[in-house]
LOLO-233798 format. One record per residue: residue in one letter; x negated, y, z negated of N, C-alpha, C, O in turn. Coordinates in steps of 0.2 Angstrom, whole numbers, padded with zeros to 4 digits, always signed. Each point is the difference from the previous one (the first is absolute). Layout:
AXYZXYZXYZXYZ
...
//
This chain:
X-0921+0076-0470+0000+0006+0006+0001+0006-0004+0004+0000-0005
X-0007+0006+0007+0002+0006-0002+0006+0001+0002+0003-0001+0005
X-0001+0004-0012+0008+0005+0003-0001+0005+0005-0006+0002+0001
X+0010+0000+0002-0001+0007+0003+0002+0004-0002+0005+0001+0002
X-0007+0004-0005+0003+0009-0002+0007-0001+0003+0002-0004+0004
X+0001+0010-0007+0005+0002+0004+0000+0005+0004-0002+0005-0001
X+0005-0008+0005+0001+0004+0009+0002+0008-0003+0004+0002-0003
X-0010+0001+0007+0001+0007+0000+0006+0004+0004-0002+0000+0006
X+0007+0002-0007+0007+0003+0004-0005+0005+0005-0004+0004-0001
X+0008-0005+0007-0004+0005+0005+0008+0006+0002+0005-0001+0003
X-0008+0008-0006+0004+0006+0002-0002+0004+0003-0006+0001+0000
X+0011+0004+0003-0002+0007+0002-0003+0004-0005+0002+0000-0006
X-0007+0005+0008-0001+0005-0007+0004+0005+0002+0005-0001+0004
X-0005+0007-0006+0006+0006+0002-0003+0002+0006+0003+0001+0005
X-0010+0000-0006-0005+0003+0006+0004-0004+0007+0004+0002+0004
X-0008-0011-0005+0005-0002+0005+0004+0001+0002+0000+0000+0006
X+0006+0002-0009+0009+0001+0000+0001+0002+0005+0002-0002+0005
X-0006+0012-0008-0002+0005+0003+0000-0001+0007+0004+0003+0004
X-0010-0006-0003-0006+0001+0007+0006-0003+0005+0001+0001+0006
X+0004-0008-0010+0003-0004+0005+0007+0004+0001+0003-0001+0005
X+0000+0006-0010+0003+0002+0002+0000+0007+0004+0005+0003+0002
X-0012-0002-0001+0000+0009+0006-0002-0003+0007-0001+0003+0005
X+0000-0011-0007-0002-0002+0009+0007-0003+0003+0001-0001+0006
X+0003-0001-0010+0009-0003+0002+0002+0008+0002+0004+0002+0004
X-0006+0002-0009+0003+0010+0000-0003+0002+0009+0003+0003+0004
X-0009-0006-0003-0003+0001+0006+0001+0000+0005+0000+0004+0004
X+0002-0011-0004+0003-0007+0006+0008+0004+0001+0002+0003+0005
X+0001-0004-0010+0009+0006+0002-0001+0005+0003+0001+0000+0006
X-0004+0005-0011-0002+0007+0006-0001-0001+0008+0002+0003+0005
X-0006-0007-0005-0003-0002+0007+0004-0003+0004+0002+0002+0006
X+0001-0007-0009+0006-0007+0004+0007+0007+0001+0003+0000+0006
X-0002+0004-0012+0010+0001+0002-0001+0006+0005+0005+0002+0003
X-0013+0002-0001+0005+0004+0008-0002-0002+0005+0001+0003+0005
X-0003-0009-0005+0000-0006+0007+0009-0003+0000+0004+0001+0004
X-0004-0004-0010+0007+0000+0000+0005+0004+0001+0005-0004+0002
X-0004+0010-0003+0004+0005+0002-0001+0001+0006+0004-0002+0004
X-0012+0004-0003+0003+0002+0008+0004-0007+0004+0005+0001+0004
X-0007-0009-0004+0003-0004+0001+0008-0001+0001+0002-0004+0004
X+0001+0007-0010+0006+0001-0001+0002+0005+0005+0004-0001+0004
X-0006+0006-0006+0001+0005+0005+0001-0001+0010+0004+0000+0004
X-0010-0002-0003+0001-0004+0007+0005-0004+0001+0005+0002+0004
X-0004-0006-0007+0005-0006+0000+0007+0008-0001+0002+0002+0006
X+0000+0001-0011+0006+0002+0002+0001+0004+0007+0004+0000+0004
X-0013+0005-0004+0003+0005+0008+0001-0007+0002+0005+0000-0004
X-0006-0007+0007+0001-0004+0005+0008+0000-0001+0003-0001+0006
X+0000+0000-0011+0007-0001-0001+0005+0007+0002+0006-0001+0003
X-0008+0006-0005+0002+0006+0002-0001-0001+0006+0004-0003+0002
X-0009+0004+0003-0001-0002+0007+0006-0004+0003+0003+0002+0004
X-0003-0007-0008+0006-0004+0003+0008+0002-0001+0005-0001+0004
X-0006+0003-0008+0009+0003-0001+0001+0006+0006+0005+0001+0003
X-0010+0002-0002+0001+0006+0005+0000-0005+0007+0004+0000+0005
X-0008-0004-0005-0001-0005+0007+0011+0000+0001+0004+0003+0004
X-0004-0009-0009+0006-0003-0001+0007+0008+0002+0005+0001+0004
X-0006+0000-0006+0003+0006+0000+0004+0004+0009+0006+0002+0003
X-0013-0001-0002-0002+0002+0006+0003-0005+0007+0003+0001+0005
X-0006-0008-0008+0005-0006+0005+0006+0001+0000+0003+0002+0005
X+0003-0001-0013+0004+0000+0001+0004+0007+0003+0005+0000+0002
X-0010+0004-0002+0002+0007+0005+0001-0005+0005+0006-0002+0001
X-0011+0001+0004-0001-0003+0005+0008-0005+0001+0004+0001+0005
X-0003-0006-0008+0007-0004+0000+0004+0005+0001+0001+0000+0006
X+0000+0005-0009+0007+0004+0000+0001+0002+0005+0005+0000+0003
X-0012+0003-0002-0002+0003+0007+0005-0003+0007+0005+0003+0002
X-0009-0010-0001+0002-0006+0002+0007+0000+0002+0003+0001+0006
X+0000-0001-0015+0009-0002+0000+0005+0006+0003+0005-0001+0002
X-0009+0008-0004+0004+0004-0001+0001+0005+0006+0005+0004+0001
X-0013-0006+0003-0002+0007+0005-0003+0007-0005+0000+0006+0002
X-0001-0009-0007+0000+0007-0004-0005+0000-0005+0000-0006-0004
X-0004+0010+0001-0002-0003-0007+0005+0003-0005+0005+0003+0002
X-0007-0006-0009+0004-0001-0007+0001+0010+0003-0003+0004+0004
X+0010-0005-0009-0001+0009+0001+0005-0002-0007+0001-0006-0002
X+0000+0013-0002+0006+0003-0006+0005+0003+0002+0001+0002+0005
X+0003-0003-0011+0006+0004-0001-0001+0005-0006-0001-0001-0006
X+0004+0007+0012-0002+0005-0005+0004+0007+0005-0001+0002+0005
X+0007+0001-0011+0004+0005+0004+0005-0002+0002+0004-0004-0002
X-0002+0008+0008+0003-0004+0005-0002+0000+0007-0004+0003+0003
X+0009-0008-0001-0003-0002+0008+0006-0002+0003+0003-0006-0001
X-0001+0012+0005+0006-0002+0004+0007+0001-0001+0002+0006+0001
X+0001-0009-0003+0007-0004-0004-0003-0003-0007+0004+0000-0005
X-0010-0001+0003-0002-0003-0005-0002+0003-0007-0006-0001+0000
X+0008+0003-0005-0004+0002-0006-0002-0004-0004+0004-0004-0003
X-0012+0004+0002-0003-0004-0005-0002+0006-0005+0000-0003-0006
X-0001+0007+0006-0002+0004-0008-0006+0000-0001-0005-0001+0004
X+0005+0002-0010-0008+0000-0003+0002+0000-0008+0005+0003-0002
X-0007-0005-0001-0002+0000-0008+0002-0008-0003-0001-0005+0002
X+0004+0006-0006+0001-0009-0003+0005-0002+0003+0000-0005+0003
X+0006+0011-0004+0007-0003+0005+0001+0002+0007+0004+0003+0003
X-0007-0007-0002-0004+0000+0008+0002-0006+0003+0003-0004-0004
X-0005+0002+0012+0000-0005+0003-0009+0000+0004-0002-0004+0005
X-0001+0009-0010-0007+0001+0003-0005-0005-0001-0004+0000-0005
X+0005-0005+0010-0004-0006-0003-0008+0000+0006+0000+0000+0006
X-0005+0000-0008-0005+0001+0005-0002-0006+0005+0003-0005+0000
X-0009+0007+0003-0003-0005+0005-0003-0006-0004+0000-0006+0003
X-0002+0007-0007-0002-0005-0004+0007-0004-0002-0001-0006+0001
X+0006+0007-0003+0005-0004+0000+0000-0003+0005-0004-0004+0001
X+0009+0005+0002+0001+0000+0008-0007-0008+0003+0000-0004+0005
X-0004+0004-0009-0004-0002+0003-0002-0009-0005-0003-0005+0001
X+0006+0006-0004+0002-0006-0005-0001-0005+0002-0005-0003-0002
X+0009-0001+0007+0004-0004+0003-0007-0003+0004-0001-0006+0001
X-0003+0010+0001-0005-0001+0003-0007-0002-0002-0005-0001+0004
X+0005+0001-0011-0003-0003-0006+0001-0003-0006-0002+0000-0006
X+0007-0005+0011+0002-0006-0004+0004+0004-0007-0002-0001-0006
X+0006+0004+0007+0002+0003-0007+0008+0003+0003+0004+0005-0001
X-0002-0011+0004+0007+0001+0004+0006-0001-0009+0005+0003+0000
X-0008-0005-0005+0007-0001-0003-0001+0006-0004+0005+0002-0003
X-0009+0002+0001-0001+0005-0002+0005+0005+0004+0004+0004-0002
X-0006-0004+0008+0002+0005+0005+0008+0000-0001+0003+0006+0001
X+0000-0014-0003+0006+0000+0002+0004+0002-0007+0006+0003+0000
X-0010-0005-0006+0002+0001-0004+0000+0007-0001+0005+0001-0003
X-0008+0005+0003-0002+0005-0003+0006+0005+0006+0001+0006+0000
X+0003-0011+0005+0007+0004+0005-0004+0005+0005+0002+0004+0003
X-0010-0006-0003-0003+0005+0007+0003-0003+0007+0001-0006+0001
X+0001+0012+0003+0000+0007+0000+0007+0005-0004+0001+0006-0002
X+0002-0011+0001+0005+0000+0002+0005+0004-0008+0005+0004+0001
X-0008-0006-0008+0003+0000-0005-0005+0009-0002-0005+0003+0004
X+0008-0001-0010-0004+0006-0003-0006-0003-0003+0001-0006-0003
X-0008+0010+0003-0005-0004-0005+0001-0004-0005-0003-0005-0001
X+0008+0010-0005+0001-0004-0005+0007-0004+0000+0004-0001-0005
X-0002-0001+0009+0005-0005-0001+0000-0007-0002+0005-0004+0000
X-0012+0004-0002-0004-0008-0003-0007+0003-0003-0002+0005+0000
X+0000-0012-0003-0008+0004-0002-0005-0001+0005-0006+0000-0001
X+0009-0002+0004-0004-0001+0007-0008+0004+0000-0006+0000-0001
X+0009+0005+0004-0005+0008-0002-0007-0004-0003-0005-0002+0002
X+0008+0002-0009-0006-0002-0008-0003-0003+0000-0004+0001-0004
X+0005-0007+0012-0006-0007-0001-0006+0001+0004+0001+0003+0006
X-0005-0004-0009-0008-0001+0002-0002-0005+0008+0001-0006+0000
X-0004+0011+0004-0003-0005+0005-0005-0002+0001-0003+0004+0003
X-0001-0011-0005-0007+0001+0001-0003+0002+0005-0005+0002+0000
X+0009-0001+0006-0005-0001+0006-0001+0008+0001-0004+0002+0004
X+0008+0003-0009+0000+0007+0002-0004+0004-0005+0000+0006+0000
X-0005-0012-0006-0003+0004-0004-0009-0003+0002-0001-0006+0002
X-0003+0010-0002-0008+0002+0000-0001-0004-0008+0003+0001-0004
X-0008-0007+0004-0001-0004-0005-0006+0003-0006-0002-0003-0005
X+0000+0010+0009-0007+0002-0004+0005+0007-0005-0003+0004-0004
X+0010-0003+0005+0002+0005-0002+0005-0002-0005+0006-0003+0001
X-0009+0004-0007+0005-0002-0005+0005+0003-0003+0003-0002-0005
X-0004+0006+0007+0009+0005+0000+0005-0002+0006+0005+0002+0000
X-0006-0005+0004+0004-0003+0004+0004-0004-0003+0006+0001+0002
X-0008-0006-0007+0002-0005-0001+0004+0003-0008+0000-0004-0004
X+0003+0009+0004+0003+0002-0004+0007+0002+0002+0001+0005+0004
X+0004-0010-0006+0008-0002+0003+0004+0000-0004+0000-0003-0005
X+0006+0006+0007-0001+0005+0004+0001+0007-0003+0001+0000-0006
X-0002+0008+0011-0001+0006-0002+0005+0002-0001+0005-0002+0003
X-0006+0007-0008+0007+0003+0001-0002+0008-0001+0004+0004-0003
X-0008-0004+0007-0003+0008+0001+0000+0002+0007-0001+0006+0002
X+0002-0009+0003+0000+0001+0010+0004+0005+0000+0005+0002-0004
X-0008+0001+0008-0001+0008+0002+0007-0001+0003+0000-0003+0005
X+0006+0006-0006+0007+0000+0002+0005-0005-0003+0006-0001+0001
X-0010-0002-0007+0007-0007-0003-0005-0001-0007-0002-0005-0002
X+0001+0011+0000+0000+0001-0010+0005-0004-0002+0006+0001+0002
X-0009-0006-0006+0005-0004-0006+0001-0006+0005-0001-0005-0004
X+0001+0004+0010+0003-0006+0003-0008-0004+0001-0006+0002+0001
X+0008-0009-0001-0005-0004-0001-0001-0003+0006+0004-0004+0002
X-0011+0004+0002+0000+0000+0008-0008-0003+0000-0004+0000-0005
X+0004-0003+0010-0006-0006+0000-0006+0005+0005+0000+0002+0006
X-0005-0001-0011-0006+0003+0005-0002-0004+0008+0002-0005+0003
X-0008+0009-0002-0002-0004+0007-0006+0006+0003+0000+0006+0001
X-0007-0011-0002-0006+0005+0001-0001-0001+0009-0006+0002+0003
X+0011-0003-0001-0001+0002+0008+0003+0004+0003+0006-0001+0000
X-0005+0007+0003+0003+0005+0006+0000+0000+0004-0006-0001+0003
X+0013+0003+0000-0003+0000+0008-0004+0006+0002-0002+0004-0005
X-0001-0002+0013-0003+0006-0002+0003+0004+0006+0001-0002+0006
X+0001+0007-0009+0004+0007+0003-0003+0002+0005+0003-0001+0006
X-0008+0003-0006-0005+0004+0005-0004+0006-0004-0001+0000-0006
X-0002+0006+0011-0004+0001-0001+0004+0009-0002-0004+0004-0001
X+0011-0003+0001+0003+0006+0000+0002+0001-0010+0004-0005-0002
X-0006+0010-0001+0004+0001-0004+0000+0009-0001-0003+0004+0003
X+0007-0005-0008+0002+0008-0003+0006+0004+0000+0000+0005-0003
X+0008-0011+0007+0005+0004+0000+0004-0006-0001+0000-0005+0003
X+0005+0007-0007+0006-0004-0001+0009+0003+0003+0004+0004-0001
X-0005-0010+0006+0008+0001+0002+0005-0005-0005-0001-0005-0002
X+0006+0009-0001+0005-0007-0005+0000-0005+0003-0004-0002+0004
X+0010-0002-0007+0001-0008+0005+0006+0002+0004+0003-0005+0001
X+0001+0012+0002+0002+0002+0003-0003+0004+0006+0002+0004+0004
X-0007-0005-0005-0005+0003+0005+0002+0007-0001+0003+0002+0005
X-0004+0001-0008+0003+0009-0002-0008+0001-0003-0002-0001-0006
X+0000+0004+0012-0007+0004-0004+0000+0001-0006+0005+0003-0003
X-0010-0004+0000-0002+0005-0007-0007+0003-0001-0002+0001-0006
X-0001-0001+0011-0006+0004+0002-0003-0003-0004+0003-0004-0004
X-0012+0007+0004-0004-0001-0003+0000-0001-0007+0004+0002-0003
X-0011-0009-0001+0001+0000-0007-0006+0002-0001-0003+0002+0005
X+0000-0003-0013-0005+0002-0002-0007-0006+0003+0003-0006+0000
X-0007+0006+0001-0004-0007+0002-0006+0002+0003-0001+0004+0005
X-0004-0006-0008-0008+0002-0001-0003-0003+0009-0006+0001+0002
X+0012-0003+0003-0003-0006+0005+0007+0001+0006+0003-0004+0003
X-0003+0009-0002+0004+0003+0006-0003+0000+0004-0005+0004+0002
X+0009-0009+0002-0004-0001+0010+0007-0002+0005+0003-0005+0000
X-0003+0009+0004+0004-0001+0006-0002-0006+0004-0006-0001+0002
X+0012-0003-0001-0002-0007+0005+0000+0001+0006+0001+0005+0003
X-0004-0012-0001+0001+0000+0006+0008+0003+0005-0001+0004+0004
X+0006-0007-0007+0007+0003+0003+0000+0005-0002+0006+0001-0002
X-0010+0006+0000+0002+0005-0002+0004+0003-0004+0002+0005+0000
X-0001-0010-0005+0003+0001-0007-0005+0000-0006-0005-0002+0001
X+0009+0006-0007-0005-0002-0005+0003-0005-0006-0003-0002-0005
X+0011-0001+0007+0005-0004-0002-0003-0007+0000+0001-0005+0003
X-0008+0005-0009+0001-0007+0001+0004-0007-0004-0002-0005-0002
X+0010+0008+0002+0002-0004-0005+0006-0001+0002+0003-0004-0003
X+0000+0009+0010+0006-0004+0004-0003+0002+0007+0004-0002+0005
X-0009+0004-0002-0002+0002+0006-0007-0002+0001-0004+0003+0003
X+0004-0009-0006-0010-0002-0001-0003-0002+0007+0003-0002+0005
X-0011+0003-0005+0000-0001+0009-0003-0009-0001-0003-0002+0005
X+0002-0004-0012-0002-0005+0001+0006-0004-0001+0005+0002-0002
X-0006-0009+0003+0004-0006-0001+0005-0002-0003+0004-0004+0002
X-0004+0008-0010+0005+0001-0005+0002+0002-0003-0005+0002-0003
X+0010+0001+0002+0002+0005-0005+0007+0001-0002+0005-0003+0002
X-0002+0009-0007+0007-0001-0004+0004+0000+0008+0004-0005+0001
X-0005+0009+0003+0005+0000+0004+0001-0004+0007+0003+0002+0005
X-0007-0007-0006-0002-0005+0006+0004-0001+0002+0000+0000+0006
X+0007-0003-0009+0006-0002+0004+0001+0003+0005+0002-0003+0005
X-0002+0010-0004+0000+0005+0004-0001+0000+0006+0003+0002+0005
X-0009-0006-0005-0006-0001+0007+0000-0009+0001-0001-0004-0005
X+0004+0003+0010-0001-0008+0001-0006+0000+0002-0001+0003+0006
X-0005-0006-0009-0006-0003+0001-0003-0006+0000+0000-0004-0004
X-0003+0005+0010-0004-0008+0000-0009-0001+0002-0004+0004+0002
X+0003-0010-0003-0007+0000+0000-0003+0003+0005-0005+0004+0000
X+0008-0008+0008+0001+0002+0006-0001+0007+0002-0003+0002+0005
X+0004+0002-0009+0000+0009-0001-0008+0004-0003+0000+0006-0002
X-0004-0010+0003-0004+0002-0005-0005+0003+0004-0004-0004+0002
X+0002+0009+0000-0004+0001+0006-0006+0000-0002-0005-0002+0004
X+0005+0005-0011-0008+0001-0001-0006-0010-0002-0006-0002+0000
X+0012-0002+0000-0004-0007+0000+0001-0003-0006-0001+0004-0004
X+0002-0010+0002+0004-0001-0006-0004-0002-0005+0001+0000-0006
X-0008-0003+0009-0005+0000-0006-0005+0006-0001-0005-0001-0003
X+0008+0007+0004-0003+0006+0001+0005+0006-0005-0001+0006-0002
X+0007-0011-0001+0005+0006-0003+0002-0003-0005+0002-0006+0002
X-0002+0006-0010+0005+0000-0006+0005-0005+0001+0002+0000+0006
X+0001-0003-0009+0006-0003+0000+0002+0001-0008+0005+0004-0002
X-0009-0008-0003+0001+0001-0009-0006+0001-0001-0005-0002+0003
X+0005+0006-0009-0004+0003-0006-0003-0002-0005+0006-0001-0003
X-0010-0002-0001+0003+0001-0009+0002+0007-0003-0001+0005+0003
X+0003-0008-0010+0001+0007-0003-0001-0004-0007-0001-0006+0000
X+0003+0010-0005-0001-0002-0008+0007+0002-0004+0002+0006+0001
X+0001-0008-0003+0007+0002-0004-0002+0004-0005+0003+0006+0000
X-0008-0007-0005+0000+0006-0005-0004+0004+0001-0003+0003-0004
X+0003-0001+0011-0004+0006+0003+0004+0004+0004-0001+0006+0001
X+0006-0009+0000+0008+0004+0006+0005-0006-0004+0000-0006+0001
X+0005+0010-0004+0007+0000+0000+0002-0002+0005+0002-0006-0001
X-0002+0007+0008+0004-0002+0006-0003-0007+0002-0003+0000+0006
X+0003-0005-0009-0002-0008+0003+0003-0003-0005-0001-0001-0006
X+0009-0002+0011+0004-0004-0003+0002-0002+0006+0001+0003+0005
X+0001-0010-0004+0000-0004+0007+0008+0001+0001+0001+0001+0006
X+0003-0001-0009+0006-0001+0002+0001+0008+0005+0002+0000+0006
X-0004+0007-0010+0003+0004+0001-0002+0003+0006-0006-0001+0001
X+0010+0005+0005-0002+0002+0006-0006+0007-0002-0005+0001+0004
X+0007+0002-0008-0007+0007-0001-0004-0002-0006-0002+0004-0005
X+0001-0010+0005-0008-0001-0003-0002-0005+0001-0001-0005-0004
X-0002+0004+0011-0001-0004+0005-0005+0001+0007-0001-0004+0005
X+0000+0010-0007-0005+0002+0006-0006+0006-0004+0000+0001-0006
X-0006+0001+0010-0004+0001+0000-0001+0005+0004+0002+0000+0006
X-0007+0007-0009-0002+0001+0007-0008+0005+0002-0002+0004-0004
X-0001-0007+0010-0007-0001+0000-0001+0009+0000-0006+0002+0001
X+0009+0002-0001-0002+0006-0002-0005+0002-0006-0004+0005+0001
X+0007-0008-0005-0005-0001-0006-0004-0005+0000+0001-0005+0002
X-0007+0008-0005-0008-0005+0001+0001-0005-0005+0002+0002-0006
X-0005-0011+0008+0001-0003-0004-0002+0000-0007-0006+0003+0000
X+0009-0005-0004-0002-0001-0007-0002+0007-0002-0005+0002-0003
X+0011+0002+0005-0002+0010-0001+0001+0001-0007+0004-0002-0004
X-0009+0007+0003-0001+0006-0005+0003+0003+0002+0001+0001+0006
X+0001+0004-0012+0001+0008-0001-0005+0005+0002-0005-0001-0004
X+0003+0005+0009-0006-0001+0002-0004+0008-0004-0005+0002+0001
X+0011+0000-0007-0001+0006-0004-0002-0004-0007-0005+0003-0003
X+0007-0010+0001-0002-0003-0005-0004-0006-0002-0003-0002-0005
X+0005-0001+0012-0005-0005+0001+0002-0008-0003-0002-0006+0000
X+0008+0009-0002+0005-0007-0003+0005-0002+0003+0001+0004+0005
X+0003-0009-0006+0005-0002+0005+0008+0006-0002+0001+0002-0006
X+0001-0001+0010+0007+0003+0000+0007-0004-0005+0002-0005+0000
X+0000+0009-0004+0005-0004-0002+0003-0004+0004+0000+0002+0006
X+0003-0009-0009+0003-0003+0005+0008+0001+0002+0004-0003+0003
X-0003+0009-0008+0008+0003+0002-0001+0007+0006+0004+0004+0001
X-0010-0004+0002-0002+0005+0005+0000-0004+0006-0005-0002+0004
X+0012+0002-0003-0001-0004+0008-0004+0004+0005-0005-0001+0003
X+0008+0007-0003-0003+0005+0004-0009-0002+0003-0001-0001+0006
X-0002+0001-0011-0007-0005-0001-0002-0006+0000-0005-0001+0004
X+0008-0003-0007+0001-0004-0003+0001-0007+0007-0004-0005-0002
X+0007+0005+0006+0003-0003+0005-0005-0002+0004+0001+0000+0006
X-0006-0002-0007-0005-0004+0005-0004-0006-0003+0001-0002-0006
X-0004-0001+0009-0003-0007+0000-0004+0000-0003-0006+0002+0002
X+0006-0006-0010-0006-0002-0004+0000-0007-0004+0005-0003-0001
X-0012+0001+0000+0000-0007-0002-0005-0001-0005-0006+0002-0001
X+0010-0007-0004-0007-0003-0006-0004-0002+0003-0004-0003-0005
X+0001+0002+0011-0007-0004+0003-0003+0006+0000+0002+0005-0001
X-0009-0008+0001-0004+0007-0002-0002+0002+0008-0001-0004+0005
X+0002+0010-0006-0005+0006+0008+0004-0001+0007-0002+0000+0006
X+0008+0000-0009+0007+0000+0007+0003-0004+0000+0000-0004-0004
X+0006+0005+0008+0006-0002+0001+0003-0007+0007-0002+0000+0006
X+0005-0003-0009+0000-0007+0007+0006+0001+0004+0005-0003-0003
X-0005+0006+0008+0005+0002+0005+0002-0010+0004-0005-0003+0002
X+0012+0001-0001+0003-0002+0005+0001+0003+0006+0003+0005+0001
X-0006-0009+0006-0001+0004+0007+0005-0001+0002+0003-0005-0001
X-0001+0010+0006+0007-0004+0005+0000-0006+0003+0005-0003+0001
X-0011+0001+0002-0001-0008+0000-0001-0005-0002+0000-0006+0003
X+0000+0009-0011+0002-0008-0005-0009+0002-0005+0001-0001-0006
X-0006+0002+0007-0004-0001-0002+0000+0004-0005+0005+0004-0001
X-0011-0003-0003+0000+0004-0008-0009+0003+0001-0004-0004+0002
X+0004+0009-0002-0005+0006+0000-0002+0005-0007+0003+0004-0002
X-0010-0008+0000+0002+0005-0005-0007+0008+0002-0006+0001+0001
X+0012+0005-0004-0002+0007+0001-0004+0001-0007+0003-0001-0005
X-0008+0004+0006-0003+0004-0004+0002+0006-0002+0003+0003+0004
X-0004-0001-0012+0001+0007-0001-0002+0004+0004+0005+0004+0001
X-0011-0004+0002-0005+0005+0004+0002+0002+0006-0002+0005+0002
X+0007-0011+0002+0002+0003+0006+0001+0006-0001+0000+0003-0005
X-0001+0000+0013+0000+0008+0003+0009-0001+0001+0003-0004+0004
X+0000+0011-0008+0009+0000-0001+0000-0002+0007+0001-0006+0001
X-0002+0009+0004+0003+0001+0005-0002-0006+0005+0003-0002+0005
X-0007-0001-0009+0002-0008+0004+0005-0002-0004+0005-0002+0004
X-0005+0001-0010+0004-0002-0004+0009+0000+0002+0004-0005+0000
X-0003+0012+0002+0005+0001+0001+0003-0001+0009+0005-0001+0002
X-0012-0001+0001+0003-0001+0006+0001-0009+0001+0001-0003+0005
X-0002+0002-0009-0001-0009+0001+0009+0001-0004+0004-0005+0002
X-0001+0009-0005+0007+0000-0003+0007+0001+0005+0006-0001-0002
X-0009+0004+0007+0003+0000+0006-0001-0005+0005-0005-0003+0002
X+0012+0001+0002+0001-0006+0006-0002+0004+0007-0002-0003+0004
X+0003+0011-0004+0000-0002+0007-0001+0009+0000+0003+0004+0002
X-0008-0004-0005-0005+0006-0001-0004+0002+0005+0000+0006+0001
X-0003-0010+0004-0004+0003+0004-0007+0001-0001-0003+0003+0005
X+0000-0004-0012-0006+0004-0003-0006-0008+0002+0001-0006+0000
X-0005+0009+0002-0007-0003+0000-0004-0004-0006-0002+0005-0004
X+0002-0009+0002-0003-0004-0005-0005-0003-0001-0002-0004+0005
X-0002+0006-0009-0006-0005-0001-0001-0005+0000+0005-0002-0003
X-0008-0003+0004+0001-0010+0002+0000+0000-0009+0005-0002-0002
X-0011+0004-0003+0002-0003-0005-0002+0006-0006-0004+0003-0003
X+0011-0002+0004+0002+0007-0007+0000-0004-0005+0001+0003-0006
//
């Protein structure tokens, strides 16, 4: 019988290589922004939920309390709580703990009752308060928040939403200090332009102030703000523990430019800086006072914008702004 030759080896030539390695270069390209946007859906759906969750737990407190979550900030009554690290200015988001399964946190960190820093309480991370598509959130904790430089405090890409008045700041003594500088000055509904102890919506620094409830809402509770997103390395003022970097407010258009530069505001310009923005692309996903989650478009017309930031405005609404 003949032998056989020796078996010829079967390989790629380079060309080969080549041709198989720009059609795997091909198939990637094509495959990873299906995947991203995938990823992305899936997080809005997760951020959607936190604001859900969130908004229930408004609702419990509501419930428990006759009230929604409100802050400490200033004083009130007989009561001084302050403002800056050596404070008792613990916000609504604290306050609101207990209500999201984060009772031992609540207990440990001495809310309401202990100074911010009298534990590291402050420092720790909540997931349920951070946006999953923002990855500066997940950066713990800061020690840049706008009123407690150096101190180490746990962000939170939710606020509550003030309303629709901004431009004048009264102290946390309520002692006028008139007008500030601010590209987005509008008188509210309550005839202020205080949106920061005098706001005309659901939340804000001086809420304690105002005993409010759901019950009070005239303009319709799926029809009005309850939370915001926002971005931490885009605004200094979002840290969960603290009572003034915890609100928002819809005077400013979502996801705002500078409207001289066309860039975002430093995020040490609260003045500007203090409104609703979000890593989802082309708007922001507001929490309704009914529990549901809505999301806003950039494009909105301000003046819907702003009147959806008000409870009990009176203003005529479009079915779908």
């Amino acid at each position: 019988m003949r032998n056989a030759g020796p078996q010829r080896r079967v390989a790629f030539t380079l060309v080969e290589l080549l041709v198989v390695l720009a059609i795997v270069g091909l198939l990637i390209g094509l495959i990873l922004p299906a995947v991203q946007k995938v990823r992305e859906a899936a997080n809005r759906m997760k951020c959607a939920g936190n604001l859900k969750q969130l908004a229930l737990a408004c609702h419990n407190f509501n419930d428990t309390e006759n009230r929604l979550p409100y802050s400490q900030w200033g004083t009130q009554g007989t009561s001084y709580y302050g403002a800056g690290p050596d404070s008792y200015a613990w916000s609504w988001l604290a306050r609101l703990l207990p209500y999201v399964e984060q009772d031992n946190l609540f207990t440990y960190a001495k809310i309401p009752y202990g100074k911010l820093f009298d534990t590291d309480g402050a420092a720790k991370s909540v997931g349920l308060f951070l946006c999953p598509s923002d990855p500066s959130a997940s950066k713990h904790p800061r020690t840049d928040a706008g009123n407690l430089p150096g101190h180490p405090v746990g962000r939170t890409s939710y606020k509550g939403v003030s309303g629709s008045n901004w431009g004048d700041d009264g102290d946390q003594f309520q002692v006028s200090k008139g007008p500030f500088p601010t590209d987005w000055r509008n008188q509210g509904t309550n005839g202020s332009f205080d949106g920061l102890n005098h706001a005309d919506g659901l939340l804000f620094r001086w809420d304690l102030s105002r005993r409010l409830n759901l019950s009070q809402v005239a303009d319709g509770t799926s029809s009005t703000y309850l939370i915001g997103e926002d971005v931490p390395d885009m605004n200094q003022y979002c840290s969960w523990p603290y009572a003034n970097n915890v609100y928002g407010t819809c005077a400013i258009p979502p996801n705002v430019v500078n409207p001289a530069t066309g860039k975002p505001y430093p995020s040490n310009n609260w003045q500007n800086a203090s409104g609703f923005r979000s890593r989802h692309p082309s708007g922001v996903s507001f929490a309704m006072a009914d529990g549901s989650v809505r999301r806003v478009q950039n494009s909105i017309e301000l003046s819907v914008y702003r009147a959806h930031s008000t409870f009990r405005g009176g203003e005529v609404l479009p079915e779908n702004p």
